[in-house]
C-alpha positions in Angstrom: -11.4 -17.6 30.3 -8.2 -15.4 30.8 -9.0 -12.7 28.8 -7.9 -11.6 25.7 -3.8 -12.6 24.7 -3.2 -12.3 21.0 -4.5 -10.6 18.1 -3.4 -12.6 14.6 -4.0 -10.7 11.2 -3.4 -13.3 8.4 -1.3 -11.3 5.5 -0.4 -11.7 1.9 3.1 -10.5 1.9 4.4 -11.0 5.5 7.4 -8.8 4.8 5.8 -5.5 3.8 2.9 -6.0 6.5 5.7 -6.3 9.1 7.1 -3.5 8.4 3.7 -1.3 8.0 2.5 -2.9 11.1 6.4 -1.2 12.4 5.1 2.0 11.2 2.0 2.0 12.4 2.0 0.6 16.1 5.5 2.8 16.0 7.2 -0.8 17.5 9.6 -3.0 15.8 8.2 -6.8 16.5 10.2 -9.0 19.1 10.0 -12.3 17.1 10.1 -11.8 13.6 10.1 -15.6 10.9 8.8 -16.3 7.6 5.8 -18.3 9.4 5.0 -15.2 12.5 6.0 -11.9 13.0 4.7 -11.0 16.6 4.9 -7.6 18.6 4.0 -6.8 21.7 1.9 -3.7 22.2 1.5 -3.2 25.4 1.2 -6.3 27.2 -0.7 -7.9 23.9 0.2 -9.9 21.1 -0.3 -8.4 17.6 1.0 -11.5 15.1 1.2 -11.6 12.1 0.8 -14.9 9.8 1.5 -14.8 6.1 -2.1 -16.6 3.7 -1.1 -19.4 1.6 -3.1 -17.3 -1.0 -3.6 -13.8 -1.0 -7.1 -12.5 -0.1 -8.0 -8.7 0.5 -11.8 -9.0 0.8 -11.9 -10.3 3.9 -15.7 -10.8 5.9 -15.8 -8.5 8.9 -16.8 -11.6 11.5 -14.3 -10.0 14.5 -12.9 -6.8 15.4 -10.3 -6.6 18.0 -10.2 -2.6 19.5 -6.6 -1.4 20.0 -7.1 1.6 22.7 -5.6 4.7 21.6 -5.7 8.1 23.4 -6.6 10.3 20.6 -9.0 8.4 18.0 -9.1 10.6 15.0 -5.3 11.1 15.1 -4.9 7.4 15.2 -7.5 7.1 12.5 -6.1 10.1 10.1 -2.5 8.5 10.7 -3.6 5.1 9.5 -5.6 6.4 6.8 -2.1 8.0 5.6 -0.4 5.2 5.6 -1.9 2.6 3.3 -5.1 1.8 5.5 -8.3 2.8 3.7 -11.5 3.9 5.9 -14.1 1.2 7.1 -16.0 2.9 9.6 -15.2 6.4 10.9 -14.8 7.8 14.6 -18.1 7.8 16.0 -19.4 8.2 19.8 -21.3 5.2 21.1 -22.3 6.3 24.3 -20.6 7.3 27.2 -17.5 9.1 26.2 -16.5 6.0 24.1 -15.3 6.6 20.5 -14.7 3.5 17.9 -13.8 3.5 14.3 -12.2 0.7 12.3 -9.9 0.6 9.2 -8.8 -2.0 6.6 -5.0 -2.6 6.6 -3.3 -2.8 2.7 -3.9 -6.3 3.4 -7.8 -6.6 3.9 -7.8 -6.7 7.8 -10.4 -5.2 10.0 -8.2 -2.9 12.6 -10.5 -1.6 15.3 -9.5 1.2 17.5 -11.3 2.6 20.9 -11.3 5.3 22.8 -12.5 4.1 26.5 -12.2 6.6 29.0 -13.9 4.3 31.7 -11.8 1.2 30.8 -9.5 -0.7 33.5 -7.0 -3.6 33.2 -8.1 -5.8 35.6 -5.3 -8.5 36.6 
């Protein structure tokens, strides 16, 4: 194992969650077709894949953890635009802060805040 490369949330209307994804990671996406939108956030690949049928109520199997510096800014600035709340910011032991929302489109988005983590290469 490598380690973790790509993130793929599966989307009714690949269009509008391209550009909400735009707003909300504040990046436009480097490859952007009808069949994958992709954008790199920093170093990682957030993709995007449009569902042959919409669905919205979506099990919560996986949660990938986008680390963010401030957790309940993140989490307040999702919530305002279009994400609805899942789980709010809570501390899960030693200085580390989680908290998930649902995109408009039914996806699980976790965010961290890890002061002890390290990319190791």
């Amino acid at each position: 194992m490598l380690g973790l490369r790509t993130t793929i949330y599966k989307v009714g209307d690949i269009r509008l969650a391209k550009d909400w994804y735009s707003t909300a990671f504040e990046t436009q996406p480097y490859f952007d077709e009808p069949f994958y939108v992709g954008f790199n956030i920093a170093g990682y690949e957030l993709g995007l894949q449009p569902e042959e049928i919409p669905y919205n109520n979506k099990v919560e199997s996986v949660v990938s953890y986008w680390g963010v510096e401030n957790i309940q800014e993140t989490y307040d600035r999702l919530l305002s635009l279009g994400a609805t709340e899942n789980e709010k910011p809570r501390d899960v032991g030693s200085e580390i802060i989680t908290a998930t929302v649902k995109d408009p489109f039914g996806n699980v988005i976790g965010l961290i805040f890890n002061p002890h983590f390290t990319l190791n290469l």
